[in-house]
C-alpha positions in Angstrom: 5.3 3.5 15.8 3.5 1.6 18.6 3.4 -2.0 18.0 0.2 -2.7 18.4 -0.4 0.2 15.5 1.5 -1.1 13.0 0.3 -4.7 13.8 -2.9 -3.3 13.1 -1.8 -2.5 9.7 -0.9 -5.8 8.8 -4.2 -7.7 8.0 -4.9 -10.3 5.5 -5.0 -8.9 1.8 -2.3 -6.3 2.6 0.6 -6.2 0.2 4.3 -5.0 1.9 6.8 -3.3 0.2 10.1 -4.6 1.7 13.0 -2.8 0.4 16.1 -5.0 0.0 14.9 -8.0 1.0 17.4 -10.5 1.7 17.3 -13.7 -0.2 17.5 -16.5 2.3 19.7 -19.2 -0.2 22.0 -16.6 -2.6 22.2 -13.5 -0.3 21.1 -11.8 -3.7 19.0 -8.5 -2.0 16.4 -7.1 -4.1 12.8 -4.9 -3.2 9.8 -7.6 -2.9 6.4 -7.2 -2.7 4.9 -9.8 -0.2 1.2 -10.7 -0.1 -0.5 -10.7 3.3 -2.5 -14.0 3.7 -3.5 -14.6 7.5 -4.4 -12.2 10.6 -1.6 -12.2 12.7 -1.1 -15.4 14.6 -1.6 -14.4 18.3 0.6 -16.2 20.0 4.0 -16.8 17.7 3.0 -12.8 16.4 3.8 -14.6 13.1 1.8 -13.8 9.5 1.9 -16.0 6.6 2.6 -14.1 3.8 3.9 -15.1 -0.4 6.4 -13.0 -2.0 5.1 -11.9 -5.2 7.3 -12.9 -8.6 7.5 -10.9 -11.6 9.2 -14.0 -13.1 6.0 -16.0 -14.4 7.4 -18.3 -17.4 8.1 -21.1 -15.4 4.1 -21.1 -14.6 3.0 -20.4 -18.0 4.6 -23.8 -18.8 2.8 -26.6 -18.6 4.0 -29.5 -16.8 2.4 -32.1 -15.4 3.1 -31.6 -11.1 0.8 -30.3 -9.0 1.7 -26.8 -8.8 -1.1 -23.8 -7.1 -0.6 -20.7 -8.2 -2.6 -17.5 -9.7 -0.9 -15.5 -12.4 -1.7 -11.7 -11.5 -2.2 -9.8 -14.9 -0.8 -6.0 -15.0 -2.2 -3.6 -13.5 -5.2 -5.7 -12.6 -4.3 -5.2 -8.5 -2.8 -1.6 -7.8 -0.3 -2.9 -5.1 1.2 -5.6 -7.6 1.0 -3.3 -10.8 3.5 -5.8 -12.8 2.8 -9.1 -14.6 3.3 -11.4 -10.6 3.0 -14.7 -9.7 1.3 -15.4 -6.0 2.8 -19.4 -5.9 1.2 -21.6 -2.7 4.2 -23.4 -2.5 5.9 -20.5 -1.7 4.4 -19.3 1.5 6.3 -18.1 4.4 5.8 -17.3 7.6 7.0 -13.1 8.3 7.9 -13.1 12.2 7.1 -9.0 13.6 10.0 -9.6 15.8 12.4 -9.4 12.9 9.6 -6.8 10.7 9.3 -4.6 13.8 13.1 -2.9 13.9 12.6 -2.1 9.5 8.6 -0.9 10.0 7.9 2.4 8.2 11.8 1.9 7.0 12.6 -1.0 4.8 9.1 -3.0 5.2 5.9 -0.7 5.2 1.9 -0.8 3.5 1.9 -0.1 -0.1 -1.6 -1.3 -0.5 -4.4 -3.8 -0.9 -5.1 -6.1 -3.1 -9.3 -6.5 -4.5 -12.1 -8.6 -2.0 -12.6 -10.0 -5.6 -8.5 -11.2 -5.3 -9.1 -12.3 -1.7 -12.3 -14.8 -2.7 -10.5 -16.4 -5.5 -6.6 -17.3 -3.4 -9.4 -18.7 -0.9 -10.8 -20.6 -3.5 -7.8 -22.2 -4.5 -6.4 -22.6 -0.6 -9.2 -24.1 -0.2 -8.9 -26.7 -3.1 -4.8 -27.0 -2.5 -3.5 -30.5 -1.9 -0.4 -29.4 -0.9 -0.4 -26.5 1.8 0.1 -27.5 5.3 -3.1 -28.2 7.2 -2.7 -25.7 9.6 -1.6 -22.6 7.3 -4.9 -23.7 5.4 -7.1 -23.4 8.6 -4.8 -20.2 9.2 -5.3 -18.6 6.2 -9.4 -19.3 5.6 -10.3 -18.6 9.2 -8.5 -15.2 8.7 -10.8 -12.4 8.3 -11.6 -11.6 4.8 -11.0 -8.7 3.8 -10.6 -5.2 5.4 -12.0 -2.6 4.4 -11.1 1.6 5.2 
């Protein structure tokens, strides 16, 4: 696929399927469903993305540290249709350079998640005390939403 195609594909709200995802700390590989959060950054060709968690105990816990996070009921957003967590603390930046060679393979569009889903991460991006300054700007000066 030409790259400026599938980089067109990739827009804030998207949600990737990456198959065998490569767990940077145990090596463990398993599929992931990573949530889109930023246009793509011009110059580093860099997205900020959070890689959804069907594990959500730990934030059904109260505790008392600052933790940002939205717990995505099931079937509520058709690309996530488990029980996921979408964690702030847990956003990364997805380099195309190292997406491009899997695109359409292992990593490729499986959906997009509501405007309605969009508005309320902003919300709470917007209200984090702990996300870097610049992925904030990043992320709310994205465009909203696209819609096909």
């Amino acid at each position: 696929m030409d790259d400026d195609l599938a980089l067109q594909e990739i827009d804030k709200g998207i949600v990737l399927l990456w198959k065998n995802f490569e767990f940077f700390i145990t090596g463990e590989r398993k599929d992931s469903r990573f949530l889109i959060l930023s246009n793509c950054h011009p110059q580093f060709k860099s997205f900020l993305a959070i890689r959804a968690t069907t594990k959500t105990e730990p934030y059904e816990k109260s505790i008392n540290i600052v933790r940002e996070f939205i717990i995505i009921p099931p079937n509520s957003e058709k690309p996530l249709p488990a029980k996921s967590a979408i964690d702030i603390g847990r956003i990364e930046m997805l380099d195309w350079v190292k997406i491009k060679p899997l695109w359409g393979n292992e990593v490729k569009v499986i959906g997009s998640v509501s405007k309605e889903f969009i508005d309320q991460f902003d919300k709470l991006v917007n209200t984090s005390r702990t996300i870097r300054r610049d992925w904030k700007a990043w992320v709310l000066n994205s465009k909203k939403y696209k819609t096909s």
